[in-house]
Backbone bond lengths (Angstrom), bond angles and torsions (degrees), N, CA, C in turn:
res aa  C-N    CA-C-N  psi(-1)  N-CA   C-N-CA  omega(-1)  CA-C   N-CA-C  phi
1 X - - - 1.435 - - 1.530 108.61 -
2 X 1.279 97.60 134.66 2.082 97.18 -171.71 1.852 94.03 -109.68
3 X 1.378 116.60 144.59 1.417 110.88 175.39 1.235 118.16 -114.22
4 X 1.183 138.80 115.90 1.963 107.68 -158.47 1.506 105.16 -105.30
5 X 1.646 137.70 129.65 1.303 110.40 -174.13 1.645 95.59 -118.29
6 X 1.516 94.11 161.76 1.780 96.83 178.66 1.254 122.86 -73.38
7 X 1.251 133.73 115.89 1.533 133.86 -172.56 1.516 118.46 -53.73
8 X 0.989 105.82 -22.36 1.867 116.64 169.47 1.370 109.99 -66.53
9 X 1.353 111.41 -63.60 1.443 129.00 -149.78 1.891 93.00 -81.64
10 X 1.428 106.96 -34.22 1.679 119.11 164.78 1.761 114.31 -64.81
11 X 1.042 107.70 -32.31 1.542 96.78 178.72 1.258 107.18 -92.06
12 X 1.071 136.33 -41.67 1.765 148.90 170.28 1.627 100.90 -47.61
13 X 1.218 140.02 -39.12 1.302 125.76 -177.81 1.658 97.97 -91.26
14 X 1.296 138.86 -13.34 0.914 144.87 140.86 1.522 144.47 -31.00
15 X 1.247 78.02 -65.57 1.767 95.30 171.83 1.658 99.21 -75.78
16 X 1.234 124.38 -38.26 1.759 116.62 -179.52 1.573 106.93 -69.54
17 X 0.914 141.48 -19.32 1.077 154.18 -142.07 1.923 82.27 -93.81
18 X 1.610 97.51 -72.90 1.601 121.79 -175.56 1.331 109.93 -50.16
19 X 1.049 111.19 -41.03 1.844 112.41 166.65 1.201 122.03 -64.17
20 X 1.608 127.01 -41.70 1.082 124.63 177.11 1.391 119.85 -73.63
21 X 1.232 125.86 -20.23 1.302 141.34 155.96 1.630 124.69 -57.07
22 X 1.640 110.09 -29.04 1.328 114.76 173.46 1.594 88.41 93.48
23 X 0.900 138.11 49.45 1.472 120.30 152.17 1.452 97.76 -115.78
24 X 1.494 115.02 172.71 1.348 130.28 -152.75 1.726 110.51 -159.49
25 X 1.533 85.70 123.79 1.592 101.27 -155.36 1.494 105.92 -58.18
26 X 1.427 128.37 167.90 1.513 131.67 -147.86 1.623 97.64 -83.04
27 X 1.294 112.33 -32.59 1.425 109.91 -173.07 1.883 102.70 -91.94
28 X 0.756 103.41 32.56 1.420 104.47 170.59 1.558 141.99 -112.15
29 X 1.178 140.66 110.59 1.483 123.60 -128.43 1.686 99.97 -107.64
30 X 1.321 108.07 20.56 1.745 98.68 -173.76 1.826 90.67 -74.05
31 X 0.917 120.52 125.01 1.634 127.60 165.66 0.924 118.37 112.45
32 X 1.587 120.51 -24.50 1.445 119.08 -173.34 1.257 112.63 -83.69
33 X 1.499 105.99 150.58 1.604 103.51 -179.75 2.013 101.51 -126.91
34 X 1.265 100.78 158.70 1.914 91.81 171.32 1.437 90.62 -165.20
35 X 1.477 100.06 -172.47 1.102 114.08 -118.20 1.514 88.39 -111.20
36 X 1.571 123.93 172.62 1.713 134.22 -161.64 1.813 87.91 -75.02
37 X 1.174 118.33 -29.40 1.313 95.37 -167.99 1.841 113.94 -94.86
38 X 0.924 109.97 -32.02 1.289 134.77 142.11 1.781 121.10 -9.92
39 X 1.534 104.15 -67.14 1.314 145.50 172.29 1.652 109.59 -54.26
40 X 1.530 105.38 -55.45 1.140 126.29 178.62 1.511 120.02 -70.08
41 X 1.222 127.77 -19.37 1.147 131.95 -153.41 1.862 90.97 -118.43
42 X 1.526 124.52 -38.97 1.235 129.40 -130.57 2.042 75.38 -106.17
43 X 1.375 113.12 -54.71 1.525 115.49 -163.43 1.697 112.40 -117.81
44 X 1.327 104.91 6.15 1.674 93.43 170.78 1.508 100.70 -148.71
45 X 1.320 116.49 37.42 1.516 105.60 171.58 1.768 102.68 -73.97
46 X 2.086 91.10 145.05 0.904 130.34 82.03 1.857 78.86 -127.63
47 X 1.576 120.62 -29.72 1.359 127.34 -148.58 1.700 99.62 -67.51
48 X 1.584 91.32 -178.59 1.855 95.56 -162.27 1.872 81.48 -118.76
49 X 1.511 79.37 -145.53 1.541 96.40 -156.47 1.560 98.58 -81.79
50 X 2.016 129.70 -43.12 0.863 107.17 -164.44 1.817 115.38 -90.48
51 X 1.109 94.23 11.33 1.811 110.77 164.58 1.606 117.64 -96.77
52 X 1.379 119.10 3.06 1.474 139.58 147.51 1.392 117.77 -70.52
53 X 1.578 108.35 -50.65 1.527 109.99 -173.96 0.990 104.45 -89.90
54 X 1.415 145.56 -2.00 1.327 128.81 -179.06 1.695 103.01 -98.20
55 X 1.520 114.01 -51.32 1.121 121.50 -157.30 1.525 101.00 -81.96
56 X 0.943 137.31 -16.18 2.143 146.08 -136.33 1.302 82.70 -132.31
57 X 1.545 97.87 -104.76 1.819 101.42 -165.29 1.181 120.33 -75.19
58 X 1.397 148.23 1.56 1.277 135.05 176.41 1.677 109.85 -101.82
59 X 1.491 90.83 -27.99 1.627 84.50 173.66 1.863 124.15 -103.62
60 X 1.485 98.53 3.75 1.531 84.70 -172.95 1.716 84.88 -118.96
61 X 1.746 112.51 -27.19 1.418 94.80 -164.76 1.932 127.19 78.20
62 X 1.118 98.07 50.04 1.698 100.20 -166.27 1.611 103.57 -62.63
63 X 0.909 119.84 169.80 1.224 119.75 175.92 1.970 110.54 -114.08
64 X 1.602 124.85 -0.08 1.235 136.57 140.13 1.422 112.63 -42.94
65 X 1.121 121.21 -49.79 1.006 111.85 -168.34 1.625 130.63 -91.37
66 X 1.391 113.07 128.62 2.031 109.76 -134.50 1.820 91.88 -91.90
67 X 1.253 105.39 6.85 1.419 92.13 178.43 1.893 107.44 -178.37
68 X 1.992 97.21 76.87 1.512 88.03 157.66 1.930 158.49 -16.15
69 X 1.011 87.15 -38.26 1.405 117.48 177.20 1.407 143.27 -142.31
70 X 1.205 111.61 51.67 1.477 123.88 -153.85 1.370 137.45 -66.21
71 X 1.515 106.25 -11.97 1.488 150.19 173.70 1.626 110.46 70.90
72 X 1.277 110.39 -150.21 1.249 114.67 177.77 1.288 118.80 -74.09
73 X 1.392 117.64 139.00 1.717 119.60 172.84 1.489 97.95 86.28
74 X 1.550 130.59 7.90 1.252 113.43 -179.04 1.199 109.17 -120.13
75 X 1.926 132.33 -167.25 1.448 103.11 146.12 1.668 85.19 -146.91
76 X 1.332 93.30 -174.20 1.401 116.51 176.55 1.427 121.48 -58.85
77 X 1.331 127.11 125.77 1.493 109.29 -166.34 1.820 78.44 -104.64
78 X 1.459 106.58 151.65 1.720 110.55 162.13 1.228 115.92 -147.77
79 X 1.558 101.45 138.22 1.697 97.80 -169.71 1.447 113.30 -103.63
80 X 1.624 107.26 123.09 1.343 84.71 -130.03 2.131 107.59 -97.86
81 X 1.523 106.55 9.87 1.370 117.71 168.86 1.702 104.86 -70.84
82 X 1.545 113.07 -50.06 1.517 87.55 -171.73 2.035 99.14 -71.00
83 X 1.006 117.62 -25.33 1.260 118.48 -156.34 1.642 111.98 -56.89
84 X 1.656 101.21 -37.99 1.246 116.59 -172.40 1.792 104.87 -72.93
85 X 1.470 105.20 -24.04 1.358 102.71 -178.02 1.313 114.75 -80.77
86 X 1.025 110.09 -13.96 1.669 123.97 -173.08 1.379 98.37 -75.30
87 X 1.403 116.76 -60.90 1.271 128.73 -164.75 2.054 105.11 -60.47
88 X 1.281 107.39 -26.22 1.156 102.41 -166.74 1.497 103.55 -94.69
89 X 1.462 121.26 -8.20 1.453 127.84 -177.99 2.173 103.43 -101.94
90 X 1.306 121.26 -41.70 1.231 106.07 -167.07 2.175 90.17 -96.61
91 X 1.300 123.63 31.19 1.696 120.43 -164.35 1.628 85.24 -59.05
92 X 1.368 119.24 -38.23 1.406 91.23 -171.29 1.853 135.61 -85.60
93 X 1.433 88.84 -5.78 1.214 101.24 -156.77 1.755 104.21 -77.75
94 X 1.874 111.07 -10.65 1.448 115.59 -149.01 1.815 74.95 -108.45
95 X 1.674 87.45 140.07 1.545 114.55 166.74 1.464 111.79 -48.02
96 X 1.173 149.69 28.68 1.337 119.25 176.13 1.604 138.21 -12.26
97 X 1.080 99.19 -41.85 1.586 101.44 -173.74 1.174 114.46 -64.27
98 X 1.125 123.08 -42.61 1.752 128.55 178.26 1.055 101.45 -28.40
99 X 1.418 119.26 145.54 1.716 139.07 122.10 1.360 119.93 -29.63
């Protein structure tokens, strides 16, 4: 006996399945965190990392970010769903022009 199922209607009970479980599709940024350069490249290009810390976290102070000052041997952890929302709510408020 052969059973044939529809690949739509097969991935759709699938994906509900995965939701109800709490998993969270790959392109989705609730949890993920990365990294200052990462950050830099993904939501403030053309600028780098130390035009992140001056202009981003030193002057607004996000609260994404799990550790202002992390010192040597460490780095910046950033989370990066609220981060991106941040970025898309204060876009005007950040100096671009700077160096």
């Amino acid at each position: 006996m052969k059973l044939e199922v529809n690949d739509a209607i097969l991935t759709e009970a699938v994906d509900k399945i995965m939701r109800q479980r709490g998993y969270v599709p790959e392109d989705e940024l609730t949890g993920k965190t990365i990294t200052i350069r990462e950050f830099a490249k993904k939501y403030c290009y053309p600028h780098g990392i130390s035009w992140v810390k001056s202009e981003i976290f030193y002057r607004f102070k996000p609260d994404w970010v799990a550790d202002l000052y992390p010192g040597r041997g460490r780095s910046f952890t950033i989370f990066e769903k609220p981060a991106a929302e941040w970025m898309e709510k204060h876009r005007s408020e950040i100096n671009w022009k700077s160096e």
